[in-house]
mmJSON file of the N, C-alpha and C atoms, coordinates in Angstrom:
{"data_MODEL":{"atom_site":{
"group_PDB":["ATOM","ATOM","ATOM","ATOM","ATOM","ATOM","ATOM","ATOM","ATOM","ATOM","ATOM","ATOM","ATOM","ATOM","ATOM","ATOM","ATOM","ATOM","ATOM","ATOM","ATOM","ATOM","ATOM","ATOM","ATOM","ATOM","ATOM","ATOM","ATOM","ATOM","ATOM","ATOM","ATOM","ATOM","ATOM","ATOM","ATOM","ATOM","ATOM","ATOM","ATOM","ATOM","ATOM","ATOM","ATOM","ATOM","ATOM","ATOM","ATOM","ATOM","ATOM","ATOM","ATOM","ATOM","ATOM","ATOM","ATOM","ATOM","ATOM","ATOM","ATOM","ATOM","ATOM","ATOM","ATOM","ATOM","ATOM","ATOM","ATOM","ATOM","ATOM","ATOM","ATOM","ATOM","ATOM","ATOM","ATOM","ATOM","ATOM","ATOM","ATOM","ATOM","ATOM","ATOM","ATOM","ATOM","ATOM","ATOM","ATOM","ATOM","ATOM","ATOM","ATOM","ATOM","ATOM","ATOM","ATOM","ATOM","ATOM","ATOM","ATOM","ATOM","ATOM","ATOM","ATOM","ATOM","ATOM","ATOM","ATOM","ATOM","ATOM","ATOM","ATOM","ATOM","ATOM","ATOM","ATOM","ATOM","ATOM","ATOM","ATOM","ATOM","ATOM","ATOM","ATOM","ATOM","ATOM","ATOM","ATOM","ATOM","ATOM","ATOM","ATOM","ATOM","ATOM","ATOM","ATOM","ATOM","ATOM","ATOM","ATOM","ATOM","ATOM","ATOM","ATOM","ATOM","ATOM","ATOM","ATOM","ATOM","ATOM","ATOM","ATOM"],
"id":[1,2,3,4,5,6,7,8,9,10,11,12,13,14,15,16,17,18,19,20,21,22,23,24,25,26,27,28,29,30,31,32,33,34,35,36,37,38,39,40,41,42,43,44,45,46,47,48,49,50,51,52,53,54,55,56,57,58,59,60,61,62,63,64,65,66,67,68,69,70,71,72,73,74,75,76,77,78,79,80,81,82,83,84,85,86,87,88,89,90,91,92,93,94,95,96,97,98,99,100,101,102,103,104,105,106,107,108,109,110,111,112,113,114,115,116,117,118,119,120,121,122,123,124,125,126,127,128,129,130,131,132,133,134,135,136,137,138,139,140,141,142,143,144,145,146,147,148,149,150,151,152,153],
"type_symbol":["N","C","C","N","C","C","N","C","C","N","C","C","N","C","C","N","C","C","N","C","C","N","C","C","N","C","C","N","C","C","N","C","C","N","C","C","N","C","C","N","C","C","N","C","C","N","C","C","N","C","C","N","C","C","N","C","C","N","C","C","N","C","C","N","C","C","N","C","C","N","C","C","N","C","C","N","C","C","N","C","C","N","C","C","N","C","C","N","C","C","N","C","C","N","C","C","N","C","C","N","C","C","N","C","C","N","C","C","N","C","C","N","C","C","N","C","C","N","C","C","N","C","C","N","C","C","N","C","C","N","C","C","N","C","C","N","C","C","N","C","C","N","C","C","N","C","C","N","C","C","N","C","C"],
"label_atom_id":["N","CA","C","N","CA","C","N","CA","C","N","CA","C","N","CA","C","N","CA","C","N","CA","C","N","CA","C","N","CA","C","N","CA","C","N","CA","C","N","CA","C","N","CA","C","N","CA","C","N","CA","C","N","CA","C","N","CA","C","N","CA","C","N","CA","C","N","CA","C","N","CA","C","N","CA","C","N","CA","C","N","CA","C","N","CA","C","N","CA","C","N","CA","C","N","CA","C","N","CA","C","N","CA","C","N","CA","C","N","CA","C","N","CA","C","N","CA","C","N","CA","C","N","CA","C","N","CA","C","N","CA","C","N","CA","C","N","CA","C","N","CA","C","N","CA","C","N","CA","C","N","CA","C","N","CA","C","N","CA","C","N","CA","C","N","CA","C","N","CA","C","N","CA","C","N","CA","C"],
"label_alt_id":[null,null,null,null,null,null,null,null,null,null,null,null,null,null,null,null,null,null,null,null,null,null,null,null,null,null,null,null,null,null,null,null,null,null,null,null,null,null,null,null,null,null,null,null,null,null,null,null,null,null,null,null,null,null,null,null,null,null,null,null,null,null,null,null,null,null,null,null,null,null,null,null,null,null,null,null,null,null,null,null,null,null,null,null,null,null,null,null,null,null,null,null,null,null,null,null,null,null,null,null,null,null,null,null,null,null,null,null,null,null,null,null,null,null,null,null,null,null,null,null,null,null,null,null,null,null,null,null,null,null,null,null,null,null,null,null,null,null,null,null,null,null,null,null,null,null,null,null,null,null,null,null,null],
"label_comp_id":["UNK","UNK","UNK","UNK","UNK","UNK","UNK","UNK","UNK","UNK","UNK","UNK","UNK","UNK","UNK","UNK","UNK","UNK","UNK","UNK","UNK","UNK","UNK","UNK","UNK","UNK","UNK","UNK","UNK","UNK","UNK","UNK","UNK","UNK","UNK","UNK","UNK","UNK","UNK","UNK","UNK","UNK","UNK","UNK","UNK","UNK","UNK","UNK","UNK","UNK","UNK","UNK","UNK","UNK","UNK","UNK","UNK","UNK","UNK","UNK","UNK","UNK","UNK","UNK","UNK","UNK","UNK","UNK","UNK","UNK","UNK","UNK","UNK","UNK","UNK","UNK","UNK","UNK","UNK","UNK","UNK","UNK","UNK","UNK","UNK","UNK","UNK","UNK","UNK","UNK","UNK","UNK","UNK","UNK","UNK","UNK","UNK","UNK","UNK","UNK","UNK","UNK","UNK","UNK","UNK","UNK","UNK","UNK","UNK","UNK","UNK","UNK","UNK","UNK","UNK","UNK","UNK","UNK","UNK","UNK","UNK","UNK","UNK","UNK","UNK","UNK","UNK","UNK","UNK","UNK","UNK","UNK","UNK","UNK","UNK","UNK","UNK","UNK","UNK","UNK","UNK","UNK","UNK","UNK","UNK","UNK","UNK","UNK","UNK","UNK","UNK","UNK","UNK"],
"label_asym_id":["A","A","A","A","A","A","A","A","A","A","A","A","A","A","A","A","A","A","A","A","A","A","A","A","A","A","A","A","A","A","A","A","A","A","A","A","A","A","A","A","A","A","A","A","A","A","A","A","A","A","A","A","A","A","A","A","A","A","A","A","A","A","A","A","A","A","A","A","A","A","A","A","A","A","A","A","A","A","A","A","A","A","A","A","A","A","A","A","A","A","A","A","A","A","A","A","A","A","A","A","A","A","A","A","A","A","A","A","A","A","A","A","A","A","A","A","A","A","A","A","A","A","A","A","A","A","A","A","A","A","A","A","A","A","A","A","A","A","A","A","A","A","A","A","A","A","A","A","A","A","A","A","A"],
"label_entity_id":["1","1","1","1","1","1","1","1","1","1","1","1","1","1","1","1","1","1","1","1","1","1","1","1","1","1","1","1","1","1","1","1","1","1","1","1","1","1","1","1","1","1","1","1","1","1","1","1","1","1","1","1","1","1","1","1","1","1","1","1","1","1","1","1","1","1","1","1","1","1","1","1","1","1","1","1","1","1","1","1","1","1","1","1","1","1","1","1","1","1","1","1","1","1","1","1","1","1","1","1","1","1","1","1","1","1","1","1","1","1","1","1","1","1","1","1","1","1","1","1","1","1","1","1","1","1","1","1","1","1","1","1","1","1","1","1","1","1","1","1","1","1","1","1","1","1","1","1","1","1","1","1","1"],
"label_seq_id":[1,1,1,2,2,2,3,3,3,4,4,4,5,5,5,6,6,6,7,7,7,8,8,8,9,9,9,10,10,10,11,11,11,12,12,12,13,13,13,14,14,14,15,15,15,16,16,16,17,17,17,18,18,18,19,19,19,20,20,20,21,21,21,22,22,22,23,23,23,24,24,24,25,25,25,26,26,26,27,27,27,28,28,28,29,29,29,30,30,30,31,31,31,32,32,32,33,33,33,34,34,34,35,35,35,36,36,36,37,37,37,38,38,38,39,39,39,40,40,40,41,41,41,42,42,42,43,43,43,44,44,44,45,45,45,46,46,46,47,47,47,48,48,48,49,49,49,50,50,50,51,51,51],
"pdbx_PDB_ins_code":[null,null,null,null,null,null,null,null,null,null,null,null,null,null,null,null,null,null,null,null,null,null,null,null,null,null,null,null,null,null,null,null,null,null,null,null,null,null,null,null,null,null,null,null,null,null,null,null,null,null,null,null,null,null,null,null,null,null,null,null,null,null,null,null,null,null,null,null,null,null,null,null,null,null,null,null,null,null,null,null,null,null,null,null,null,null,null,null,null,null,null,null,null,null,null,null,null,null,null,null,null,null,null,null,null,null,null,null,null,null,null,null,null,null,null,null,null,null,null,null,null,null,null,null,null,null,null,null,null,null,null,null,null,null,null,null,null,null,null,null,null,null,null,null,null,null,null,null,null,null,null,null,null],
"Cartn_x":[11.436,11.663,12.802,12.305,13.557,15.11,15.856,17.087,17.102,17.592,16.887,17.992,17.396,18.408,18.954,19.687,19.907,19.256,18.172,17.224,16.373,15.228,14.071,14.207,15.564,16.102,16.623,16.312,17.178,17.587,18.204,18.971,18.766,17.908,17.415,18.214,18.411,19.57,19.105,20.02,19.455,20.71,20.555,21.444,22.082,23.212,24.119,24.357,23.964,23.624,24.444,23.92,24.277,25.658,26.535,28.132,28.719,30.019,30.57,30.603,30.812,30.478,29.268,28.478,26.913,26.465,26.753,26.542,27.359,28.659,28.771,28.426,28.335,27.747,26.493,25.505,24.205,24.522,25.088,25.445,25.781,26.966,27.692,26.541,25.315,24.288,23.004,23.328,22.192,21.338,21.354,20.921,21.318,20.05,20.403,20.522,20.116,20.814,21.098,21.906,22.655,23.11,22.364,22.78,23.378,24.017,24.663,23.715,23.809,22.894,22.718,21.901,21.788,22.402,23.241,24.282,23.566,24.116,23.623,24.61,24.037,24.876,25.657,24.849,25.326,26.567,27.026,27.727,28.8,29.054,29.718,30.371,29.567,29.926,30.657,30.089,30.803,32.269,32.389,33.309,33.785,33.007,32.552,33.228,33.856,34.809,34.057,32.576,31.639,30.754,30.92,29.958,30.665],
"Cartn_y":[257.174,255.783,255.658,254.818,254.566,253.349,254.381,252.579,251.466,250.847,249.193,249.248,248.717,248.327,246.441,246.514,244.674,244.538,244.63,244.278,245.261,244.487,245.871,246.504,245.881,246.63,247.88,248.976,249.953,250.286,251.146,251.853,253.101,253.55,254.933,255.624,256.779,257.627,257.939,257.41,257.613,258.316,259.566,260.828,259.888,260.066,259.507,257.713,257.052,255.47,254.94,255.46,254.899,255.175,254.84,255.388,254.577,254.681,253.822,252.17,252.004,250.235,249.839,250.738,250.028,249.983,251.241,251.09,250.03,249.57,248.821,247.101,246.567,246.065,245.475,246.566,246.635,246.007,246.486,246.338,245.172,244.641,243.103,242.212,242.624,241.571,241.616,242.57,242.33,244.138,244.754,245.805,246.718,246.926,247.468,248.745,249.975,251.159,251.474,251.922,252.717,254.044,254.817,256.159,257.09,257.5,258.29,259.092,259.942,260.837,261.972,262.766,264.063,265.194,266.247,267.372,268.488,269.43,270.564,271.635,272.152,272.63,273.666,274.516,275.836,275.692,274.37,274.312,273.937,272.859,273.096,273.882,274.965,276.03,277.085,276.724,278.037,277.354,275.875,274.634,274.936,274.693,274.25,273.207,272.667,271.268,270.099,270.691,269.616,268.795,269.243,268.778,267.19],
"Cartn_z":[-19.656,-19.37,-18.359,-17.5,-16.449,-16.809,-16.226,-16.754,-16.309,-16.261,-16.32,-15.237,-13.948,-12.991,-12.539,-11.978,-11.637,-10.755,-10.144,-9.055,-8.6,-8.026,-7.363,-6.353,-5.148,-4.42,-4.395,-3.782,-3.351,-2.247,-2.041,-0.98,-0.545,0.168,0.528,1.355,0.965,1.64,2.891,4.247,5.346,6.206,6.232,6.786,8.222,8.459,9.581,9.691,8.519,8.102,6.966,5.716,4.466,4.377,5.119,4.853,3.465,3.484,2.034,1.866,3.504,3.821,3.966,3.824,3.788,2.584,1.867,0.178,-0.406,-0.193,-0.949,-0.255,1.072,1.272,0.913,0.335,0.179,-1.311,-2.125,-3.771,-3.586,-2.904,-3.137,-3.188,-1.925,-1.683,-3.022,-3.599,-5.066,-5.046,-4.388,-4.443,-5.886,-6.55,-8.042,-7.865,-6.935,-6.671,-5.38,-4.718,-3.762,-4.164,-2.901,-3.311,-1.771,-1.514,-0.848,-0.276,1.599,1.899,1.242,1.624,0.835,2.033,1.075,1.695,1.352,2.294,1.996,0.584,-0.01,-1.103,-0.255,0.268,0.981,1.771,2.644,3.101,2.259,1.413,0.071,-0.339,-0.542,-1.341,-0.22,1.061,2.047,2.491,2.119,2.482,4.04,4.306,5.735,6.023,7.15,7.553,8.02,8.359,8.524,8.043,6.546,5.87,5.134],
"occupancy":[1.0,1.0,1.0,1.0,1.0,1.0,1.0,1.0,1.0,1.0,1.0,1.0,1.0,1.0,1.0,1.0,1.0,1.0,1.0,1.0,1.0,1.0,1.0,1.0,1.0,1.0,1.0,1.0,1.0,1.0,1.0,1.0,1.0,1.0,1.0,1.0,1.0,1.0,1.0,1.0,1.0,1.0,1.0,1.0,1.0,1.0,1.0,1.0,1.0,1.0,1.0,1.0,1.0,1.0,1.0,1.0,1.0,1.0,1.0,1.0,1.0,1.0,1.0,1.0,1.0,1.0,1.0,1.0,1.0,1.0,1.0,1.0,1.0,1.0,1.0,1.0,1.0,1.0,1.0,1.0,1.0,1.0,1.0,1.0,1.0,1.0,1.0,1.0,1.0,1.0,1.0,1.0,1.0,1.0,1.0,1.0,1.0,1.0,1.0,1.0,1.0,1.0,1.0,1.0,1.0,1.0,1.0,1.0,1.0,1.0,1.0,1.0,1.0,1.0,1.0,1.0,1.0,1.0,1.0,1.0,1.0,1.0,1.0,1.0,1.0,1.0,1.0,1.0,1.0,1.0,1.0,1.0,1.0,1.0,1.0,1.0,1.0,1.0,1.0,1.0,1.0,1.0,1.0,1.0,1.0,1.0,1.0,1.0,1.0,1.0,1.0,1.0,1.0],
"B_iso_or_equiv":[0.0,0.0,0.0,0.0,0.0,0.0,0.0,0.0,0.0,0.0,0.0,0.0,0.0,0.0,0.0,0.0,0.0,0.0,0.0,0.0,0.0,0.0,0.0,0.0,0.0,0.0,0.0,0.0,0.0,0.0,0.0,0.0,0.0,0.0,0.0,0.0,0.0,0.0,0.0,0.0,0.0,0.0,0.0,0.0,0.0,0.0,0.0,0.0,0.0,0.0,0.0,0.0,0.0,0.0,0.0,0.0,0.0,0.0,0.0,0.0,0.0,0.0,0.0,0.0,0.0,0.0,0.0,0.0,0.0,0.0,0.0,0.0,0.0,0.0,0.0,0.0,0.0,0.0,0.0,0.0,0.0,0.0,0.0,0.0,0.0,0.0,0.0,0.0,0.0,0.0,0.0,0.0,0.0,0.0,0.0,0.0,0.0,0.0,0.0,0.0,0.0,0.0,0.0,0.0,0.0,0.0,0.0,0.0,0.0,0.0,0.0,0.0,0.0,0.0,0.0,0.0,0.0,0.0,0.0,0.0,0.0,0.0,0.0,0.0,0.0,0.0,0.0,0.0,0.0,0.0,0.0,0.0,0.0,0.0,0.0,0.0,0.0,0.0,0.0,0.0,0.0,0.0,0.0,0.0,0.0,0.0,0.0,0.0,0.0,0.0,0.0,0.0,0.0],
"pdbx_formal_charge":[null,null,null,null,null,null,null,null,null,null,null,null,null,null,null,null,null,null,null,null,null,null,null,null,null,null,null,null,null,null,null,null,null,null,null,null,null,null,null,null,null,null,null,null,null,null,null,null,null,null,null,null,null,null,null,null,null,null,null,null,null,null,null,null,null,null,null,null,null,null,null,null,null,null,null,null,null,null,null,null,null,null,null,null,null,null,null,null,null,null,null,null,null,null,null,null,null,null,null,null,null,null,null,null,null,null,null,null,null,null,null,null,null,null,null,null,null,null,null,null,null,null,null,null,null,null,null,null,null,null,null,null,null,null,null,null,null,null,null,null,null,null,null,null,null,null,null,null,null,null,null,null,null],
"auth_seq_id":[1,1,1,2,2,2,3,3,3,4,4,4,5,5,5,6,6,6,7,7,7,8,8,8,9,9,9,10,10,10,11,11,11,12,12,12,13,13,13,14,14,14,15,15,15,16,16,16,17,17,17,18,18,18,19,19,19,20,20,20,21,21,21,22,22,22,23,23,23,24,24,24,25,25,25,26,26,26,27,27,27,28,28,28,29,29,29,30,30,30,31,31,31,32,32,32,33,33,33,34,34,34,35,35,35,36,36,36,37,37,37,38,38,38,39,39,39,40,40,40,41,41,41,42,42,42,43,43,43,44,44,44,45,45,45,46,46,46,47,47,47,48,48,48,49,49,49,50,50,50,51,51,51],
"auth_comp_id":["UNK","UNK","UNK","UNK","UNK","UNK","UNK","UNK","UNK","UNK","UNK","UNK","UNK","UNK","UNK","UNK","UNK","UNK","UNK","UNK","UNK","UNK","UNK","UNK","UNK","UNK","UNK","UNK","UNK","UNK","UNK","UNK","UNK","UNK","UNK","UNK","UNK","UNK","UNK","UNK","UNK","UNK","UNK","UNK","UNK","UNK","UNK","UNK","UNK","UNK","UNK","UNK","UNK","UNK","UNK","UNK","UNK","UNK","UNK","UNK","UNK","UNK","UNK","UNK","UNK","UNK","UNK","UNK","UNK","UNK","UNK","UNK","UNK","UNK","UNK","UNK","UNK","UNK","UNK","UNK","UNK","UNK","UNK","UNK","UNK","UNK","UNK","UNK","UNK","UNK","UNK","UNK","UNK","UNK","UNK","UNK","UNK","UNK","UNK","UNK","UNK","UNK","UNK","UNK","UNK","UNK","UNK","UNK","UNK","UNK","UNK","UNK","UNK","UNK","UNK","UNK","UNK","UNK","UNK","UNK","UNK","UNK","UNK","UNK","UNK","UNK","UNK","UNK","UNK","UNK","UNK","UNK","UNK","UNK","UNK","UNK","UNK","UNK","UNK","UNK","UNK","UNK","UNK","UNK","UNK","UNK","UNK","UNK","UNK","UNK","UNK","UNK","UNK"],
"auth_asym_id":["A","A","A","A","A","A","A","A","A","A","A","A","A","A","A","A","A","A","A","A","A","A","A","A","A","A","A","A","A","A","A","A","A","A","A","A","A","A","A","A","A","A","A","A","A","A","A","A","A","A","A","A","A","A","A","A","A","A","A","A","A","A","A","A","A","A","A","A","A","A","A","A","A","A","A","A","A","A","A","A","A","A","A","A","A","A","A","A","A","A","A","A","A","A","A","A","A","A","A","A","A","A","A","A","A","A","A","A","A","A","A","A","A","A","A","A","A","A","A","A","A","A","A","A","A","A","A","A","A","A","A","A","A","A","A","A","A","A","A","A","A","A","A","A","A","A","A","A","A","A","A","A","A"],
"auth_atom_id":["N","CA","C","N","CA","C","N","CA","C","N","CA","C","N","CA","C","N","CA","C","N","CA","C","N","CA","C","N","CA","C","N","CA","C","N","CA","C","N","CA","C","N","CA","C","N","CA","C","N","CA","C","N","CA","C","N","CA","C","N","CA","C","N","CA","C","N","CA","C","N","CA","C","N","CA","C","N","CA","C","N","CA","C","N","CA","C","N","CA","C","N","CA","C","N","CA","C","N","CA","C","N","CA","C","N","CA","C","N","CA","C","N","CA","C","N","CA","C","N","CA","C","N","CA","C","N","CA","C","N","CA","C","N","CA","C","N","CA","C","N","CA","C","N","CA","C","N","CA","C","N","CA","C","N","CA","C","N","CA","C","N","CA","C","N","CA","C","N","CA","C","N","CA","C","N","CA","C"],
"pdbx_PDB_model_num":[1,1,1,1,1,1,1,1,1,1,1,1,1,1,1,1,1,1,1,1,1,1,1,1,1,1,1,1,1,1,1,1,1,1,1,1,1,1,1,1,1,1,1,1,1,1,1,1,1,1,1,1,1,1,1,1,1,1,1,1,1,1,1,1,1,1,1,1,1,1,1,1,1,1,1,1,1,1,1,1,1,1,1,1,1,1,1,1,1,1,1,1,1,1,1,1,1,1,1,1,1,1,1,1,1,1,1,1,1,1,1,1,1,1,1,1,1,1,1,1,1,1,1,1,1,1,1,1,1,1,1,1,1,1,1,1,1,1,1,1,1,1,1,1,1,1,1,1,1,1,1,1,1]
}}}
């Protein structure tokens, strides 16, 4: 079962876009999830300065 969100809106992670002022932007305006782009683990883990 899925969790019950505050609206049917979401926020699709869009690499070089969804920064922290758009996510929360997006939320203030009624958006029931916002989620952050997707990272690479590898670089993470090698902690890389670019990631």
């Amino acid at each position: 079962m899925l969790p019950k969100f505050s609206s049917r809106a979401f926020l699709a992670p869009m690499a070089g876009v969804s920064d922290p002022a758009l996510r929360l932007q997006c939320k203030k305006m009624g958006a029931g999830l916002v989620v952050t782009e997707f990272t690479n683990i590898h670089s993470i883990i090698a902690k890389e300065k670019t990631t």
